[in-house]
C-alpha positions as CSV (number, residue, x, y, z in Angstrom):
1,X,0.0,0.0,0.0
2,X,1.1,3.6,-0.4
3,X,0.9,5.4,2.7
4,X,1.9,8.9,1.6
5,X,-0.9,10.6,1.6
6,X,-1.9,9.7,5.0
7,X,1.7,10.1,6.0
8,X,1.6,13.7,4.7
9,X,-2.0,14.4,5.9
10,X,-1.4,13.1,10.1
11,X,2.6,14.8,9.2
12,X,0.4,18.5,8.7
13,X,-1.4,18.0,11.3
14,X,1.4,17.5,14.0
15,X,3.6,20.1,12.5
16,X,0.9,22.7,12.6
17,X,0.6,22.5,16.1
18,X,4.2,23.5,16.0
19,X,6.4,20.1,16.2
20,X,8.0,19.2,13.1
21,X,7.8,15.3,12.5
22,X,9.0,13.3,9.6
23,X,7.0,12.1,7.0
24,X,9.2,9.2,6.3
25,X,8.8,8.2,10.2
26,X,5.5,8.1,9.5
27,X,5.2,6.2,6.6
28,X,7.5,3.3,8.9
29,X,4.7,3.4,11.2
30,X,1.6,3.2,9.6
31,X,3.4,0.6,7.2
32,X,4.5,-1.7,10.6
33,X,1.1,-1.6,11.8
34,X,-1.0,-2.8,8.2
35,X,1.3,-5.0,7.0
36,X,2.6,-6.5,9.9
37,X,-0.3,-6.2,12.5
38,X,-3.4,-6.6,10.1
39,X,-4.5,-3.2,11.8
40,X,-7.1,-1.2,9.2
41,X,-5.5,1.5,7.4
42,X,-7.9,3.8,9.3
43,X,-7.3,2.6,12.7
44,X,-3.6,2.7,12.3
45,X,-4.1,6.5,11.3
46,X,-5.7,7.3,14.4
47,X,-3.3,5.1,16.5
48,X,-0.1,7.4,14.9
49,X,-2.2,9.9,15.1
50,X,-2.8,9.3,19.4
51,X,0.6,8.4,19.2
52,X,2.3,11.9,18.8
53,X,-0.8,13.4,20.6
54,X,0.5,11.6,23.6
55,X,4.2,12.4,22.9
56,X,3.6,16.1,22.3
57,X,0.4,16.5,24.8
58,X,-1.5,17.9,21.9
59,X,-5.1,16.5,23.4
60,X,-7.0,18.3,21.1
61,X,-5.7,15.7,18.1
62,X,-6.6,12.7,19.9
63,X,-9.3,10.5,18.6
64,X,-11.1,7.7,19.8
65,X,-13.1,6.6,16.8
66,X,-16.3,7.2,15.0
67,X,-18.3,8.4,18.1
68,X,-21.5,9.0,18.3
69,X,-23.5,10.1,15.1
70,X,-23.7,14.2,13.9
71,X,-25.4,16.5,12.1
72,X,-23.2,18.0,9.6
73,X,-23.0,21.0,11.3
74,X,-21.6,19.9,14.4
75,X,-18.7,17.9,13.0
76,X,-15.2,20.0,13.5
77,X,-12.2,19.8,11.3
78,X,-9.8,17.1,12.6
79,X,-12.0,14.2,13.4
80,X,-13.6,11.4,12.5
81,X,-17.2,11.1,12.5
82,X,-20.4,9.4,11.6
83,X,-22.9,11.0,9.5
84,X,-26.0,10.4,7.7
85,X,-26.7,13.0,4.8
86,X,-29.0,12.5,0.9
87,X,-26.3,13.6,-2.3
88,X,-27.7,17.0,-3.9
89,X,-24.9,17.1,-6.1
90,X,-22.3,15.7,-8.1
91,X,-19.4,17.1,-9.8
92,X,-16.6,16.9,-12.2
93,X,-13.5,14.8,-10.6
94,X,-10.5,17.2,-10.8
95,X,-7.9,14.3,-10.1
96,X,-8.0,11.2,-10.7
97,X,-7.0,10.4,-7.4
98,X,-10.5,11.0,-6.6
99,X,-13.4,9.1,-7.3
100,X,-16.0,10.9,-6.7
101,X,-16.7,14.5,-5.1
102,X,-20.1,16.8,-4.5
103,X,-22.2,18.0,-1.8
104,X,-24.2,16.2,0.3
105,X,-26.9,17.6,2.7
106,X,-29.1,17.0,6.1
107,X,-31.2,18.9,8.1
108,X,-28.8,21.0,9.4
109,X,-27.1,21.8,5.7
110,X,-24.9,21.0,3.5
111,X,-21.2,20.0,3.1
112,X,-18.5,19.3,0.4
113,X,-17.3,15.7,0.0
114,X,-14.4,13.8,-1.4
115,X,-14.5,10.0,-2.1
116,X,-10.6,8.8,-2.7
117,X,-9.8,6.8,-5.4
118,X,-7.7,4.3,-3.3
119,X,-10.9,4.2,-0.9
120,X,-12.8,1.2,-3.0
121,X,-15.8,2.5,-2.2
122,X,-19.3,2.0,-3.7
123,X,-20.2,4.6,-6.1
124,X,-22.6,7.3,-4.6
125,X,-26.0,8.2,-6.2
126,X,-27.4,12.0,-6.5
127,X,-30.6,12.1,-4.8
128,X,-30.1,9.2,-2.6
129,X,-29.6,8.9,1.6
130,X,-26.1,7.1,2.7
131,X,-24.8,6.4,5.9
132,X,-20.8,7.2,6.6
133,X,-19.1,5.5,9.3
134,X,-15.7,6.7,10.3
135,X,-15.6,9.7,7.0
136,X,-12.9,11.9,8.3
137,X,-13.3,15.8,8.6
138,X,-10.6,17.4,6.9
139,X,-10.2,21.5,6.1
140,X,-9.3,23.0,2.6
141,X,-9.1,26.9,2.1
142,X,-10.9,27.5,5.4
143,X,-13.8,25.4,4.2
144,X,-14.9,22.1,6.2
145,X,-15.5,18.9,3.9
146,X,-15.6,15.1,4.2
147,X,-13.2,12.5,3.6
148,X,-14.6,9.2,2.4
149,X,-11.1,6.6,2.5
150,X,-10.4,3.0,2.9
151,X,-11.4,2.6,6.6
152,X,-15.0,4.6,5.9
153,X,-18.2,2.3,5.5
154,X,-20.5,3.3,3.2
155,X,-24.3,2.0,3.5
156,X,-27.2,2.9,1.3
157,X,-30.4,4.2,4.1
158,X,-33.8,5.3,3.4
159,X,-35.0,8.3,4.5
160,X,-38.6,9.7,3.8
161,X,-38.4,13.1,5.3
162,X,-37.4,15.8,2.5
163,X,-34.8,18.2,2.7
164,X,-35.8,22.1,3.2
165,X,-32.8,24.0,2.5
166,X,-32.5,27.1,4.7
167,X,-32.0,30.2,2.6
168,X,-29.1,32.7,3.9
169,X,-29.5,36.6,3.3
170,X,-26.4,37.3,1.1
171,X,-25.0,39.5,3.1
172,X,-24.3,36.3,5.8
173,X,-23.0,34.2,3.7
174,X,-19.8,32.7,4.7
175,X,-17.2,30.1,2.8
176,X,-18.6,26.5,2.3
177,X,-22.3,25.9,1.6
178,X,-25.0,27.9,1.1
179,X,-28.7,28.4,-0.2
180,X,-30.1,31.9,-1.3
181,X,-33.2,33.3,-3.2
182,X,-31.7,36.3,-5.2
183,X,-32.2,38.5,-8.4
184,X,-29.8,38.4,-11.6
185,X,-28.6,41.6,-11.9
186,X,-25.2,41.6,-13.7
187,X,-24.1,39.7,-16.6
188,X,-20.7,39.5,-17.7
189,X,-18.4,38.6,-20.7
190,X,-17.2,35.2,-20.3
191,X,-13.4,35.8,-19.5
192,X,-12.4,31.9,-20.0
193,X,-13.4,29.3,-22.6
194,X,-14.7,27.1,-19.4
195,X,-16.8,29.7,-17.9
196,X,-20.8,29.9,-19.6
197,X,-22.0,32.1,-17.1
198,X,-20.7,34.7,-15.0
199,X,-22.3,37.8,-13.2
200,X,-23.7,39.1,-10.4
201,X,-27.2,38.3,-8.0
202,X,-28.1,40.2,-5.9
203,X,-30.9,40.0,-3.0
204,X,-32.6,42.7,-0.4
205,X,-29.6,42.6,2.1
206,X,-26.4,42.7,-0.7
207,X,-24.8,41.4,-3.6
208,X,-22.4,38.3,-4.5
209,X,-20.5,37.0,-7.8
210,X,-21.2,33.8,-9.5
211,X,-19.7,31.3,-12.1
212,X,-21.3,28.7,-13.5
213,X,-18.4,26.8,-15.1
214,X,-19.2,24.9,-18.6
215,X,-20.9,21.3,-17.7
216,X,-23.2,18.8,-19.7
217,X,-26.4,19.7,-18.8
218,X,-25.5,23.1,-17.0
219,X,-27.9,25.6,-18.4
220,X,-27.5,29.8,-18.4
221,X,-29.8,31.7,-15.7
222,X,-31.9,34.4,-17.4
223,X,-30.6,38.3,-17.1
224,X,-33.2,39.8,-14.5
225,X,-34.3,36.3,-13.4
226,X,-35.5,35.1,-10.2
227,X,-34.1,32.0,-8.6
228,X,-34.2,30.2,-5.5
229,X,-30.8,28.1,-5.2
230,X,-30.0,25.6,-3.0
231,X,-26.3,23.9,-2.1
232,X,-24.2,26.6,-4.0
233,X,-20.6,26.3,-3.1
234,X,-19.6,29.4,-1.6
235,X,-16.1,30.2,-2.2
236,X,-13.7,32.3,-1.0
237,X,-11.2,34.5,-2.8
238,X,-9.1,37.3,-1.6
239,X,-12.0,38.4,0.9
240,X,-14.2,38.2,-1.6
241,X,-17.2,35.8,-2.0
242,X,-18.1,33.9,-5.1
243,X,-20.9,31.5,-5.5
244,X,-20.2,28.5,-7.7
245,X,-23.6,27.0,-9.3
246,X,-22.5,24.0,-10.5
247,X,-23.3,22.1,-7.4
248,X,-26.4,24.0,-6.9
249,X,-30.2,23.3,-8.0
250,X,-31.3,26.4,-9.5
251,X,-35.1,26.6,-9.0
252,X,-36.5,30.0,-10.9
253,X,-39.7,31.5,-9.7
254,X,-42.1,34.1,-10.6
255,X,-42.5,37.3,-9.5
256,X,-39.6,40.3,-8.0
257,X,-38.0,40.9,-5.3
258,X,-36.2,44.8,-4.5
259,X,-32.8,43.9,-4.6
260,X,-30.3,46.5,-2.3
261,X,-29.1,49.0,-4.8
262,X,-25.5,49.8,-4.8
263,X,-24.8,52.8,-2.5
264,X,-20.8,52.8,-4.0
265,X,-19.4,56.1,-5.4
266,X,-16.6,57.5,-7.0
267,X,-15.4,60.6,-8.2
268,X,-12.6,61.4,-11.0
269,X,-11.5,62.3,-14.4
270,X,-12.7,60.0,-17.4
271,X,-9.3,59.0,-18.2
272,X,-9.5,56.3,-20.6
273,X,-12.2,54.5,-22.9
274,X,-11.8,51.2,-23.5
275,X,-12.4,48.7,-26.5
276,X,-16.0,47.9,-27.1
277,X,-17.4,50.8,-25.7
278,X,-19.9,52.7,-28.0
279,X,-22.2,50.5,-30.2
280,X,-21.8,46.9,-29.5
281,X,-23.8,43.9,-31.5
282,X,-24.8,41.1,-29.3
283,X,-25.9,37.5,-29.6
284,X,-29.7,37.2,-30.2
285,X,-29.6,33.7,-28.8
286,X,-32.1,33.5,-25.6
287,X,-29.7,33.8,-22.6
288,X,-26.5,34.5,-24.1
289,X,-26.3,38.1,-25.0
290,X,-22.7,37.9,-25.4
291,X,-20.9,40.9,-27.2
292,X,-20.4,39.7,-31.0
293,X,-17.0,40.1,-32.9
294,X,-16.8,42.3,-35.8
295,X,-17.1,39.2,-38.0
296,X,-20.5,38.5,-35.9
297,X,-18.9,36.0,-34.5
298,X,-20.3,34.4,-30.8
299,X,-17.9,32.4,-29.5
300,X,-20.4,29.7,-28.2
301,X,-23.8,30.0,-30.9
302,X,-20.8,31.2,-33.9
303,X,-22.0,33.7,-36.8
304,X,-25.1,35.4,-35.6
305,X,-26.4,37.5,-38.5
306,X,-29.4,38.4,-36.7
307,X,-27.3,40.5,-33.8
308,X,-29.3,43.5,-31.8
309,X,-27.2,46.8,-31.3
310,X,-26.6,47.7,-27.6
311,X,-25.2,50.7,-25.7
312,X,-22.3,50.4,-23.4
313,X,-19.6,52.2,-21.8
314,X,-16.4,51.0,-20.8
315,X,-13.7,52.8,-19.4
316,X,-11.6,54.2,-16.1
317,X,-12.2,57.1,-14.0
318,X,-8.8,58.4,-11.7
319,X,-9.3,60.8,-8.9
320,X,-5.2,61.6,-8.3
321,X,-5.1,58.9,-6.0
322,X,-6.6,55.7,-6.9
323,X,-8.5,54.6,-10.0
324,X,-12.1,52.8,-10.7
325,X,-13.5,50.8,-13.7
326,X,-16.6,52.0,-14.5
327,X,-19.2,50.0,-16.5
328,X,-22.3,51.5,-17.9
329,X,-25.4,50.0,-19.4
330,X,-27.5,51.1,-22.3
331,X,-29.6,53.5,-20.2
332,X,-26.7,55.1,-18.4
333,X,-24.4,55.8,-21.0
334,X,-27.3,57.5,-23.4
335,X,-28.1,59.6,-20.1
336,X,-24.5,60.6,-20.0
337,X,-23.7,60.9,-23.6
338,X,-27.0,62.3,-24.8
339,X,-26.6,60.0,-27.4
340,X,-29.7,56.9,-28.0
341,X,-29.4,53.8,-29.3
342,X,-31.1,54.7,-32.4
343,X,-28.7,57.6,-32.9
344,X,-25.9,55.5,-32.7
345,X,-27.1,53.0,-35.0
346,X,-27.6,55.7,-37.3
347,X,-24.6,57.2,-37.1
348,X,-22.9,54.0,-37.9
349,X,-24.7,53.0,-41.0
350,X,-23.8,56.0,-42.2
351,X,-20.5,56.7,-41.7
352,X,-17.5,55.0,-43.8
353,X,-16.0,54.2,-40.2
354,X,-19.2,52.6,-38.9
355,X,-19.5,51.5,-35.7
356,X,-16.0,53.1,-35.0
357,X,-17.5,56.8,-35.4
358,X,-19.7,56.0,-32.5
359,X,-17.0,54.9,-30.4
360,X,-14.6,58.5,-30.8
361,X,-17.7,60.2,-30.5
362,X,-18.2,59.1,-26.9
363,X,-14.9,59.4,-26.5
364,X,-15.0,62.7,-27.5
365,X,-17.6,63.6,-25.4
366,X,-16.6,62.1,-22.3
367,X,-12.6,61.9,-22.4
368,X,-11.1,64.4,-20.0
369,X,-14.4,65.5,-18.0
370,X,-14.5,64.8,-14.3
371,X,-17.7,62.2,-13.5
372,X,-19.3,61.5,-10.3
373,X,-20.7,58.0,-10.5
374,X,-22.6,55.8,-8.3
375,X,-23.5,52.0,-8.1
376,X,-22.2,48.4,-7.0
377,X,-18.7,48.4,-6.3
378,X,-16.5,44.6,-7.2
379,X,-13.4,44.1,-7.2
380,X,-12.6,48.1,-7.9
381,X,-15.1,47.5,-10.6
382,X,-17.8,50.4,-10.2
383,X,-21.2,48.9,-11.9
384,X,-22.5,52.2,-12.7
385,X,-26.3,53.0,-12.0
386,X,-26.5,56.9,-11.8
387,X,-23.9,59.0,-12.9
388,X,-23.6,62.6,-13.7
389,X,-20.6,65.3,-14.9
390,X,-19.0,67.7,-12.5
391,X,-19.0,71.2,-13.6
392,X,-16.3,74.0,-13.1
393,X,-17.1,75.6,-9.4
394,X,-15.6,79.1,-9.0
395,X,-16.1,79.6,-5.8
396,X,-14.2,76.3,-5.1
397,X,-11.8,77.3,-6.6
398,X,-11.2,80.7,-5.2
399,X,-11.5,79.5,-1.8
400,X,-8.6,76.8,-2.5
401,X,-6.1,79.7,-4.3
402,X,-7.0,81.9,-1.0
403,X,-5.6,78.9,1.1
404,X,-2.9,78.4,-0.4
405,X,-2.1,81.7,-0.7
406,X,-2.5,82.1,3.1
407,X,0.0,79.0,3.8
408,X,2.8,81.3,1.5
């Protein structure tokens, strides 16, 4: 057997607790104890594992075995526990050192797991109830998950009670597993070949990313939809929260909800205008809306000559200390250009430079001026809502020549 992994896993443990050990040393150990002593692979972990707990009177290590059965959130990162949960979801293996992974759910919620290759164990079904006897909790990025290995029994239960995911406002979310009812409210251009969906919901207490990466049978969530969503994987990057849908069951519903608007604001200097600003073509295929290429190109439905024009303003505001993106909408940029979409569609079919001529005409009329701009701030990414020019103040002015005049 290769003992490696566990030697590494029980050698992190130790040394994060401030007392170096030997992986190798390990690896004798755990190997003595299989191969020599018949002891289960799992049961020699936690006997190494008691074994340095003694030597280094680390009590909080020790383990004594499965213990009494636990809701899922009760279990704590270190231990091994028994647990009784339905799959809600199943996802691409990203090694093949692993069998199986998703999220699996009980009353209390719901929790990443990973089934090892090396484990031999029977393959899960989504939608069905298992029982997991000695499953070890393990931590990854801050995140709790479950370890199904060699030494964990897997059995097949019934359960006839359903699950009723508790929804979390958005603004209490927290790294692992969640469920929310929120709004689309940003869509954005796909930045990876892997990505089909990326944006922003939003709900009445705040606002979070999402991704839903490319997956047979994965489907796009309409702009301005509603949607209840249950065991998203809430991830955590930077300080910044990002839900990822594809273990999630995405259940839209009628109706609206007020959404928080984005009370963000920044002040500055248009500094820049950047490609595909102006008039933009974009896919006509329901729920893609991708910008097209100048070809008409979509790089997922391909040559769309159908496109609908669109209004948009990309570009950078700098107030002398720090700088923002700014993104505007169709409504926001013909507020602050003055300029509608039929104009600029105009304008373009009748100029030799087409679509171009609308593009250094907003540049022309925004390039230089100082904007104050308000919305949902991402990542220094300012999703504009309102925004408005600031005008020459003489008085302003006067007063700051006095000062510095007085400091002379």
């Amino acid at each position: 057997m290769d003992f490696s992994e566990t030697a590494e896993r029980i050698s992190q443990k130790i040394t994060s607790q401030g007392h170096p050990v030997e992986k190798a040393g390990i690896e004798v150990k755990l190997k003595r104890l299989v191969e020599e002593f018949g002891v289960p692979p799992a049961e020699a972990e936690r006997t190494v594992m008691n074994e340095f707990a003694r030597e280094f009177s680390l009590s909080g290590l020790r383990s004594s075995g499965p213990g009494e059965q636990k809701s899922l959130n009760q279990v704590i990162s270190g231990e091994w526990v028994t647990v009784e949960g339905k799959v809600v979801a199943l996802t691409a293996s990203p090694s093949p050192a692993i069998a199986q992974t998703g999220i699996l759910a009980d009353e209390s919620g719901g929790m990443r797991f990973v089934v090892w290759a090396k484990a031999n164990a029977a393959t899960l079904q989504i939608g069905r109830w298992y029982r997991l006897d000695s499953a070890v909790v393990d931590q990854f990025k801050g995140v709790l998950n479950l370890k199904i290995h060699s030494g964990t029994k897997v059995t097949e239960i019934t359960r006839e009670s359903a699950l009723a995911p508790e929804v979390t406002p958005i603004d209490k979310l927290s790294p692992g597993v969640g469920s929310v009812r929120a709004k689309v409210v940003q869509e954005w251009e796909s930045t990876h070949d892997r990505i089909l969906q990326s944006g922003m919901l939003a709900d009445e207490t705040g606002s979070v990313r999402f991704v839903l990466w490319k997956e047979e049978g994965k489907e796009r969530l309409n702009p301005s939809g509603l949607y209840s969503i249950y065991y998203a994987q809430v991830d955590d990057y930077n300080g910044r929260l990002s839900l990822n849908l594809n273990t999630a069951t995405l259940l839209p519903e009628e109706g609206d909800i007020q959404v928080r608007t984005g009370d963000a604001s920044f002040s500055g200097a248009f500094v820049h205008l950047s490609p595909g600003s102006g008039l933009v073509k974009r896919c006509p295929v329901e729920g893609c809306n991708r910008v097209l290429s100048r070809q008409n190109y979509c790089p997922v439905h391909e040559i769309q000559p159908g496109f609908q024009y669109d209004l948009r303003i990309k570009g950078w505001l700098d107030n002398g200390d720090e700088t923002r993106e700014v993104l505007m909408q169709r409504k926001e940029t013909e507020e602050i250009t003055g300029m509608t979409l039929e104009a600029a569609r105009e304008m373009a079919e009748n100029n030799p430079l087409g679509m171009d001529e609308v593009f250094l005409s907003v540049r022309e009329k925004l390039l230089g001026r100082y904007l104050s701009c308000t919305g949902r701030e991402i990542e220094r990414r300012l999703l504009v809502s309102c925004c408005e020019f600031l005008h020459y103040q003489p008085d302003e002015l006067a007063g700051l020549l006095n000062r510095s005049g007085g400091a002379l």
